[in-house]
VEXGUMAR-578300 format. One line per 10 residues: number of its first residue (from 0); for each residue y, z, x of C-alpha. Coordinates in pm, 1 decimal, decimal comma. Layout:
BEGIN
NUM = Y:Z:X | ...
***
This chain:
BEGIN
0 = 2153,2:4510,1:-5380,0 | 2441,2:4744,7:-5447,9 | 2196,6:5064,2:-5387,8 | 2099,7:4915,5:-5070,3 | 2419,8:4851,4:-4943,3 | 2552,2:5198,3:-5038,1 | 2239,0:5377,2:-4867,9 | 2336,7:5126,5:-4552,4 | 2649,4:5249,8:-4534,9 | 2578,4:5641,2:-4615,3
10 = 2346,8:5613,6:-4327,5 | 2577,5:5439,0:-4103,5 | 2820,1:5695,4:-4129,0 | 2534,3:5985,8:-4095,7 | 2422,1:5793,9:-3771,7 | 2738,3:5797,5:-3658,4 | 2838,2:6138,3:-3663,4 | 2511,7:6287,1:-3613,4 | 2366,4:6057,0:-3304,3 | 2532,6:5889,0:-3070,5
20 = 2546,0:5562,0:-3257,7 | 2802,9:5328,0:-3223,6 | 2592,2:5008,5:-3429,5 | 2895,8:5020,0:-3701,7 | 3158,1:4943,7:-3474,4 | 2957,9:4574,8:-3445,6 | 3093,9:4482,5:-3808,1 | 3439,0:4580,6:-3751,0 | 3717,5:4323,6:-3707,8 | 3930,0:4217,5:-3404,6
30 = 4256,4:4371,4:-3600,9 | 4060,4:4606,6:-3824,8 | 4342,5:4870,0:-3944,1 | 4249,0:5222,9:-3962,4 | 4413,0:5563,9:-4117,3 | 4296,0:5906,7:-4063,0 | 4360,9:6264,7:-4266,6 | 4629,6:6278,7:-3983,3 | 4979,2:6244,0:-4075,1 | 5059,6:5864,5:-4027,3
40 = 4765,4:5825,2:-3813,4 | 4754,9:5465,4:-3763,7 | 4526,4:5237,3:-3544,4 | 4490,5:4865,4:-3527,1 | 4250,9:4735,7:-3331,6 | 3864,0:4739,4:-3280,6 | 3937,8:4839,0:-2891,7 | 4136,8:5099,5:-2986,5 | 3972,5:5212,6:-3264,7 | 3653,8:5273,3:-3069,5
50 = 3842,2:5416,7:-2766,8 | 3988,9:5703,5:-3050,6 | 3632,4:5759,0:-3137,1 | 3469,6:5794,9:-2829,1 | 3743,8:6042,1:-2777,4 | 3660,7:6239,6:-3047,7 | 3279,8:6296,2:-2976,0 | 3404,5:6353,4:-2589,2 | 3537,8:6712,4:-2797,3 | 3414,9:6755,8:-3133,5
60 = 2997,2:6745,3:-3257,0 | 2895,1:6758,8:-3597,4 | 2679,4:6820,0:-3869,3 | 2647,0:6610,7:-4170,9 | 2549,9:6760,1:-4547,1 | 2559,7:6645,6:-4905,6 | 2656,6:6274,7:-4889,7 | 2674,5:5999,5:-5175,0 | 2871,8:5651,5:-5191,3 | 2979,6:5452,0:-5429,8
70 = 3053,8:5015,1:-5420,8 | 3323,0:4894,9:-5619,1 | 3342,8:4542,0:-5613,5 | 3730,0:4386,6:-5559,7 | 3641,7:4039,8:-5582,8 | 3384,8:3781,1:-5445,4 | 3281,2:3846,4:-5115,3 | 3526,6:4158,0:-5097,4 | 3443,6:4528,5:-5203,2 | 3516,3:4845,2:-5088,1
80 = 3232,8:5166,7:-5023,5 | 3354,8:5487,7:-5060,8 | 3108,5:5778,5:-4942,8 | 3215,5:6121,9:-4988,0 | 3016,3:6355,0:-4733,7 | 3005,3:6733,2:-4607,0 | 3094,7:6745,5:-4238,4 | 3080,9:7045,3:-4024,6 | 3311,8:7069,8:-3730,9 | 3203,6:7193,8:-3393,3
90 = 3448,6:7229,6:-3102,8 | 3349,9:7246,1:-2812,1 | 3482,7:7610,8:-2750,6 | 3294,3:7715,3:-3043,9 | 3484,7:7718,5:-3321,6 | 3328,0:7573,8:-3633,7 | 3460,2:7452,4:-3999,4 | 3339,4:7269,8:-4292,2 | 3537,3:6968,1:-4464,2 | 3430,3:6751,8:-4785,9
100 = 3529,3:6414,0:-4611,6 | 3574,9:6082,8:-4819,2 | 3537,7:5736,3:-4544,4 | 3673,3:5429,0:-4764,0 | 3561,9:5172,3:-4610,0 | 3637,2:4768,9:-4674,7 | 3377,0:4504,1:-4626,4 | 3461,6:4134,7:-4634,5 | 3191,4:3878,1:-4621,7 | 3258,3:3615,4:-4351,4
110 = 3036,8:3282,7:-4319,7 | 2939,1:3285,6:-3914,7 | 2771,4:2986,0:-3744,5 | 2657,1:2949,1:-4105,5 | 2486,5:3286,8:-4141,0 | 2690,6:3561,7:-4396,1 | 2787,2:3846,9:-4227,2 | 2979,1:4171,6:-4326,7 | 3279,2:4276,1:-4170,3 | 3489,8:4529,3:-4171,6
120 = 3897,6:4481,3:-4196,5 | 4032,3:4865,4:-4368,7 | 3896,5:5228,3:-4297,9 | 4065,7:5475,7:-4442,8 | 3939,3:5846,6:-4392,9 | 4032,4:6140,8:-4591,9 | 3969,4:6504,0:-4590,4 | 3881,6:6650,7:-4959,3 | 4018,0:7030,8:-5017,1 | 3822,5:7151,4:-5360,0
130 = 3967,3:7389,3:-5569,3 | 3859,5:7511,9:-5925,5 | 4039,0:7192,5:-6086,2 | 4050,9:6968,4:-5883,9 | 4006,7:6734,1:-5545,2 | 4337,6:6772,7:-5336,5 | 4350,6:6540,0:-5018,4 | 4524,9:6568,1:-4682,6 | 4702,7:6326,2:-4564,4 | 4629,5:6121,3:-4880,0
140 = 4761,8:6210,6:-5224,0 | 4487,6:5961,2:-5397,6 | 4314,2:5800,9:-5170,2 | 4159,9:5551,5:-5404,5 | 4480,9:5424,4:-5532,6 | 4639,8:5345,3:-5156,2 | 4319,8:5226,3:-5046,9 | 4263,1:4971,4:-5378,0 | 4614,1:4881,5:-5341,1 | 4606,9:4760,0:-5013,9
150 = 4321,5:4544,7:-5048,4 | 4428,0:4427,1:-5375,6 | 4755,1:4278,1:-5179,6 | 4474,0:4058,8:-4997,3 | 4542,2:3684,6:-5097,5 | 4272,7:3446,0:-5061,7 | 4393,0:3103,8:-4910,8 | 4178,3:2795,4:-4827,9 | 4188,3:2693,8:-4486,4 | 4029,5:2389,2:-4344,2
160 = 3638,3:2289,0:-4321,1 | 3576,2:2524,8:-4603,6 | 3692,7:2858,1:-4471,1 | 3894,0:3097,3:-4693,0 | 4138,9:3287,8:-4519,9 | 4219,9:3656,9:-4686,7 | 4587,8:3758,0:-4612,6 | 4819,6:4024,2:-4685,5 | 5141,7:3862,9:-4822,9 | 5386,3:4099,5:-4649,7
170 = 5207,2:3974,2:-4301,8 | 5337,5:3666,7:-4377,9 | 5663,4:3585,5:-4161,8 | 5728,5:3192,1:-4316,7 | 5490,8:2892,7:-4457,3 | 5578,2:2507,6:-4261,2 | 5436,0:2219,1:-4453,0 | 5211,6:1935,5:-4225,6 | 5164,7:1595,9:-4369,8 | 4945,9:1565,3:-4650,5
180 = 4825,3:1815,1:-4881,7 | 4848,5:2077,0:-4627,7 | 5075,2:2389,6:-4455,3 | 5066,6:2632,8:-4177,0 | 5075,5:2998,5:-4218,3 | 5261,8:3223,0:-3990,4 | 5148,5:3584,8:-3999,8 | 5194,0:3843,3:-3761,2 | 4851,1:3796,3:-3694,8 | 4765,7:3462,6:-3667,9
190 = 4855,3:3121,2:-3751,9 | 4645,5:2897,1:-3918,4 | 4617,4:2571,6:-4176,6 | 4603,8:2612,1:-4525,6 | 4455,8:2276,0:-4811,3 | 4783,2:2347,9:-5016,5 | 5149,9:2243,9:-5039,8 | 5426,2:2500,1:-5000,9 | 5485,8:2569,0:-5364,1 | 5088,7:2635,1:-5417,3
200 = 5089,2:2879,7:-5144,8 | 5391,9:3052,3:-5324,4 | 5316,2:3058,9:-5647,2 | 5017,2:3274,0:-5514,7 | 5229,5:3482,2:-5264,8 | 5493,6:3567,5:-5555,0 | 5855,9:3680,0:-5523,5 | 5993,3:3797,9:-5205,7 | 6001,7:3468,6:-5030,1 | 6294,7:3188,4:-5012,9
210 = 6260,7:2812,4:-4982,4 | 6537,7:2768,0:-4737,7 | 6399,5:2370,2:-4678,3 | 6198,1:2103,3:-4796,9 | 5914,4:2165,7:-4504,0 | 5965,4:2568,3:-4481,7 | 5971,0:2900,7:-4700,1 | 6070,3:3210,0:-4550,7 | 5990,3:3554,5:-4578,0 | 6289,9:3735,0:-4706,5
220 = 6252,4:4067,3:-4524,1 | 6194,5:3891,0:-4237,5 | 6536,6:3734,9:-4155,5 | 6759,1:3876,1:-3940,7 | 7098,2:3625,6:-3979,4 | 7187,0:3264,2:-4130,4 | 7402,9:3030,1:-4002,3 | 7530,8:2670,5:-4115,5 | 7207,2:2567,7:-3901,2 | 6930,2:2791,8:-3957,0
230 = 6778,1:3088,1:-4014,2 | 6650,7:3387,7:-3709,6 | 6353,1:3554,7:-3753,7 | 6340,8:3942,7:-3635,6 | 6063,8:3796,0:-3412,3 | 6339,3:3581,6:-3296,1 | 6191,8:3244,4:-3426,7 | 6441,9:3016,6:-3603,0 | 6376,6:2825,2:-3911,3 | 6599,4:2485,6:-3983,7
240 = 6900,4:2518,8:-4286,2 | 7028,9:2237,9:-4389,3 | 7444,4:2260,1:-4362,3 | 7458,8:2155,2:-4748,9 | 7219,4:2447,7:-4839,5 | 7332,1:2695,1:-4631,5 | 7642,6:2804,5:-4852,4 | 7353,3:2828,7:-5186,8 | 7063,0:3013,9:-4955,8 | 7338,5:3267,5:-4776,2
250 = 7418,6:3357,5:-5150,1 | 7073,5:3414,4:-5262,2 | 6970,3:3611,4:-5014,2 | 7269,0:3810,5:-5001,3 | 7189,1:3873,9:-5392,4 | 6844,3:3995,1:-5329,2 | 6971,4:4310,5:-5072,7
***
């Protein structure tokens, strides 16, 4: 299984740059997040993402050589595939160069209408420079560490009617509890309803967050100001403070600058 899903992907990528094949961009997420060898090149979005690309081969062809990939699993259901490839450049003036490329790519697997499907949430590409010693990257010191990192920082939450929901804890803006054994999540992404109380969901998260009332916990980079009353989001949503907290809560946070 882990050959054939490497070969899938090797060829994927081959396909890609070689015909005009645009079958990967099927398995990619809504708010899939991509970075390029370009300096803080950033793109979220699959619209935008596949806009940038069809950009690209509007200017550039190219010729694949030597390719291999490698799975490394992250944790059930998640693992990343890095393939490290030979791509020659074409312009269309002309002009012509050779890169050693590395495309780390993230695959989650998502239950839909009962059938398991992979998607794709992370791309991250880098350009290899070898020298006698060793593989230098642009744009990317080591592109395995940012890469592992980030997914790594992926929390797995259970949601309702079985779903598990994989989050990033810095996406998380604050946590409200619901009655029952339950609470709703408030990313910058979505909102949705986790099968745990508050102080579950936090002793997952870790540090960095504040319980600034009995039904909410709050994201401590994400407050702007506290009053006697509440607390204001940089989003501009406000979160209750109860007057006999505020005094304790405006000293924590105040601490933790």
């Amino acid at each position: 299984m882990r050959k054939q899903i490497e070969e899938q992907y090797m060829k994927a990528i081959n396909e890609f740059y070689c015909i005009e094949n645009y079958d990967f961009f099927d398995s990619l997420e809504d708010k899939v997040i991509y970075f390029s060898p370009g300096k803080d090149h950033f793109i979220q979005g699959k619209e935008e993402l596949c806009k940038y690309f069809k950009e690209i081969k509007n200017n550039l062809k190219f010729e694949t050589g030597n390719a291999h990939a490698k799975l490394i699993n992250l944790k059930p259901g998640v693992f990343l595939i890095h393939t490290d490839l030979e791509l020659k450049i074409i312009h269309k003036s002309g002009k012509e160069k050779i890169i050693n490329q590395r495309i780390a790519v993230a695959v989650r697997q998502t239950k839909i209408d009962g059938i398991i499907k992979d998607t794709c949430p992370y791309i991250q590409v880098s350009n290899l420079l070898k020298t006698n010693d060793e593989n230098k990257t642009i744009g990317f010191s080591h592109p395995e560490t940012v890469f592992e990192y980030k997914t790594k920082k992926m929390i797995p939450l259970p949601g309702e009617n079985g779903t598990v929901y994989y989050i990033n804890k810095k996406s998380v803006k604050y946590i409200e509890s619901l009655k029952g054994v339950k609470c709703m999540i408030h990313t910058d992404f979505e909102t949705f309803t986790s099968n745990m109380l508050i102080k579950n969901v936090l002793s997952l998260l870790g540090s960095g967050f504040i319980r600034c009332h009995s039904g909410y916990a709050v994201n401590k980079e994400r407050i702007k100001s506290i009053s006697p009353y509440k607390l204001t989001l940089y989003t501009g949503e406000e979160i209750p403070v109860p007057v006999k907290k505020y005094t304790t809560i405006k000293k924590t946070l105040s601490e933790s600058i």
